[in-house]
C-alpha positions as CSV (number, residue, x, y, z in Angstrom):
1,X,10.6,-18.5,3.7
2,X,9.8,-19.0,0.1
3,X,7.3,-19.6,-2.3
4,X,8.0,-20.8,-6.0
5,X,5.8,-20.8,-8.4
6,X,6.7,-22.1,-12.1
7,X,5.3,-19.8,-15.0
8,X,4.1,-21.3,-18.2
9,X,3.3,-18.8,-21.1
10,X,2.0,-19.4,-24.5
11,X,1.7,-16.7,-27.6
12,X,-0.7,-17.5,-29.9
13,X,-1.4,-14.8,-32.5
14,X,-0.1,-11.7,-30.6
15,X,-2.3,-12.9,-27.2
16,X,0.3,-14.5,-24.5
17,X,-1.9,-16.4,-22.1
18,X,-0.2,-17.0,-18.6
19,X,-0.7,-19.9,-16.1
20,X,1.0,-20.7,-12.5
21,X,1.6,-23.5,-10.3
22,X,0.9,-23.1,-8.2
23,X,-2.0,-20.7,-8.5
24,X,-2.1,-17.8,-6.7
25,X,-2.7,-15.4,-5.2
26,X,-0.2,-16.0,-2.8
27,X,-0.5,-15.3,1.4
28,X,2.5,-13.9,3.0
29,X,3.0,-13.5,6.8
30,X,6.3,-13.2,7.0
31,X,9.9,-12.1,5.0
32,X,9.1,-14.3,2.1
33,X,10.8,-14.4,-1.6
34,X,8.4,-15.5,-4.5
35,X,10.4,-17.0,-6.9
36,X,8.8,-16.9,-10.1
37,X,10.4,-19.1,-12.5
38,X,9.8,-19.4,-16.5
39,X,9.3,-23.3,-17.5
40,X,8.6,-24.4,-21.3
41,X,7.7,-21.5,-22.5
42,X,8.1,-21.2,-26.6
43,X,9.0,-19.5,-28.0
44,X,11.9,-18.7,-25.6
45,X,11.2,-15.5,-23.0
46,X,12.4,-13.8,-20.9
47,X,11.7,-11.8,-17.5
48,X,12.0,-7.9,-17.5
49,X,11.2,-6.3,-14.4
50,X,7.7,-6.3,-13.1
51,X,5.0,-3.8,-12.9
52,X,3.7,-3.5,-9.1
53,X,1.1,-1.9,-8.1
54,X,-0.1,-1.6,-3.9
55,X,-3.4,-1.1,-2.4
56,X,-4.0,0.9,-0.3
57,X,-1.8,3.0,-2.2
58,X,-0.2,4.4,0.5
59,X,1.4,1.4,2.1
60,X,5.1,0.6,2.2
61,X,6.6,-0.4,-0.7
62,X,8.1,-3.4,0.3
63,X,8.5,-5.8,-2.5
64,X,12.2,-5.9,-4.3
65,X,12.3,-8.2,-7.9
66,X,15.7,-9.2,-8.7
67,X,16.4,-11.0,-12.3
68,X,19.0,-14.1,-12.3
69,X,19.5,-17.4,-14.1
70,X,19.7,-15.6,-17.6
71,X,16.4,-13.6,-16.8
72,X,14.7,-17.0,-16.3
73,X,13.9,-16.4,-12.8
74,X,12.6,-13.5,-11.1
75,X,12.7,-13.3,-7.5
76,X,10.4,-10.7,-5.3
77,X,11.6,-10.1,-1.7
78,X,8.5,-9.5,0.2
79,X,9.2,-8.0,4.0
80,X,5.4,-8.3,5.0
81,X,6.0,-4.8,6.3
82,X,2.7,-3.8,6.0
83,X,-1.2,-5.6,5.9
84,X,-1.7,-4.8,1.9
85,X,-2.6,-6.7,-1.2
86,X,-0.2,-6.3,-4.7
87,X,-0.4,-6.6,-8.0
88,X,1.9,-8.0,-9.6
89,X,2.0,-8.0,-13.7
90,X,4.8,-10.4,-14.7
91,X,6.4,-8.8,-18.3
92,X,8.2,-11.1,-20.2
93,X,10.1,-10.9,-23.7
94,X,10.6,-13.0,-26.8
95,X,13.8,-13.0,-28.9
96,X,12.2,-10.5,-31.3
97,X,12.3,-7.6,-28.0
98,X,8.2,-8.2,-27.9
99,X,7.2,-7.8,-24.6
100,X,4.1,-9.1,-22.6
101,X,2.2,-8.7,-19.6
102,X,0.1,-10.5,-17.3
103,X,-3.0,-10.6,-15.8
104,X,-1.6,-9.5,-12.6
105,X,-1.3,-12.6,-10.1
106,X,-2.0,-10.9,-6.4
107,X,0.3,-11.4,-3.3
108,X,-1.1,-10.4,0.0
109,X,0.5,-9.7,3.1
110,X,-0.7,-10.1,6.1
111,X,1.1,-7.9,8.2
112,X,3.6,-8.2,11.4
113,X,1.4,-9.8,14.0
């Protein structure tokens, strides 16, 4: 299974504001990839890895990101190993190597059944 989501971000004065389509956060039940993929963004970014965070802390750490399509794209493969909620803050770059964060949008996995 997947879920793609396009991401939109706009700089304006040093502030990147992010927005998704769709909006998440986003339910997984099963081995799911959540492609997250960059769309008229200006000035031109990129995708660096992502900042993860899991609660509860101790769960599995079960999300993989993989970068393709000239960092446009940024896949996470999700095995729903565990009943958990994650962070995710998407980082992206400009052509200048300025880098920005999001506000993390949250997947949730719902466990095996």
């Amino acid at each position: 299974m997947s879920i793609n989501v396009s991401v939109t971000v706009n700089i304006s004065n040093g502030e990147a504001s992010f927005s998704y389509a769709p909006d998440g956060p986003y339910s997984v039940t099963e081995t799911t990839d959540v492609v997250f993929t960059l769309s008229g963004c200006v000035p031109d970014l990129a995708f660096k890895n992502p900042l993860i965070s899991y609660v509860p802390a101790d769960a599995s750490r079960d999300i993989t990101p993989v970068l393709s399509n000239g960092n446009q794209t940024l896949t996470l493969s999700d095995t729903d190993a565990d009943s958990e909620t994650i962070g995710i803050q998407l980082v992206v770059q400009d052509t200048y190597g300025n880098t920005y964060a999001s506000p993390d949008p949250k997947i949730i996995n719902r466990g095996p059944p």
